[in-house]
C-alpha positions in Angstrom: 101.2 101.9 118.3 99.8 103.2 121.8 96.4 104.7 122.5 96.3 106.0 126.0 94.0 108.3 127.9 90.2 108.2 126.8 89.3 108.5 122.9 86.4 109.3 121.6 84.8 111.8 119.1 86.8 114.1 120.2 90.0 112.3 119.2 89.2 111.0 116.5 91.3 112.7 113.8 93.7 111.9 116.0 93.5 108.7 116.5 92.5 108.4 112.7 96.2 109.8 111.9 97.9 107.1 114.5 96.4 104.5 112.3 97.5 106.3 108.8 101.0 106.0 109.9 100.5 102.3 110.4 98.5 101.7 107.4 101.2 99.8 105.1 102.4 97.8 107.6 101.0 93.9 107.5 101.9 93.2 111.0 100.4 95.5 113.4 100.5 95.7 117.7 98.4 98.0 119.1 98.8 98.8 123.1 95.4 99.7 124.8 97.4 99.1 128.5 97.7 103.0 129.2 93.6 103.4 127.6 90.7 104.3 130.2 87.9 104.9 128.0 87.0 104.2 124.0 84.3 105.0 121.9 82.4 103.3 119.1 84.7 105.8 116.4 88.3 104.6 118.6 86.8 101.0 117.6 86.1 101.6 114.3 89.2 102.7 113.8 90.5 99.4 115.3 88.2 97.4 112.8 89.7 99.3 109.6 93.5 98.6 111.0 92.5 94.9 111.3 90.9 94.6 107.9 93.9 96.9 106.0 96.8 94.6 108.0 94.5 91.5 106.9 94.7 92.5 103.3 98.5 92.8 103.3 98.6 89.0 104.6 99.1 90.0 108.2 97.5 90.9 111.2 96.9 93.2 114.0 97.2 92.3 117.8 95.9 94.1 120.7 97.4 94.1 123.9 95.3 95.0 126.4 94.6 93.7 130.4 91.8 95.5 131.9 88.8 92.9 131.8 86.5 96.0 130.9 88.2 96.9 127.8 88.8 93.3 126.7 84.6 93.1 127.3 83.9 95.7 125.4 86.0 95.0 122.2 84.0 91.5 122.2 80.9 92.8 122.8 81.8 95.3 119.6 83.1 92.1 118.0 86.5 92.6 117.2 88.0 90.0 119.1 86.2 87.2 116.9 88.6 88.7 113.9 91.8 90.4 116.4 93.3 88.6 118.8 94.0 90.4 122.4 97.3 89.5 124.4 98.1 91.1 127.6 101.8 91.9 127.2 103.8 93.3 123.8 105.8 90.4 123.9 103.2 88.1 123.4 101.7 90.3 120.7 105.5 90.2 119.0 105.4 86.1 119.7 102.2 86.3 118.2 103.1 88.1 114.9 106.1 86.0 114.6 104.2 82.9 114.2 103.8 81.2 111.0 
């Protein structure tokens, strides 16, 4: 899945629907390339993706590469539990490995 643009409160159903379609999948890449701005509710919505891919016995990767983001996300704590790659196809190498 892609977020792109800025997401915050406003988005938020939105963003809450992206997830829902992702919600039964174990093995999940979400790209944050095309994002310029998240929110606190955007990162939530990250956490509960993580922890509902988790509970199917997968994962969820996040590909993103601006150094801002990728600073925010740790300070929020998610990458101590997600890992970030900065290209889909390491996120796909990733989810491939045992």
């Amino acid at each position: 899945m892609r977020l792109a643009g800025e997401h915050d409160i406003t988005t938020r159903r939105d963003v809450h629907l992206a997830f829902q379609q992702a919600r039964e999948n174990a093995r999940v890449i979400v790209d944050l390339t095309g994002l310029t701005y998240i929110d606190s509710t955007a990162i939530d919505e990250l956490y509960r993706a993580a922890s509902r891919a988790g509970a199917l016995g997968g994962r969820l990767v996040i590909v993103a590469r601006n150094q801002r983001m990728i600073r925010l996300l740790s300070i929020a704590g998610l990458t101590a539990r997600t890992p970030i790659v900065d290209s889909l196809r390491a996120a796909a190498e990733l989810l491939r490995a045992p």
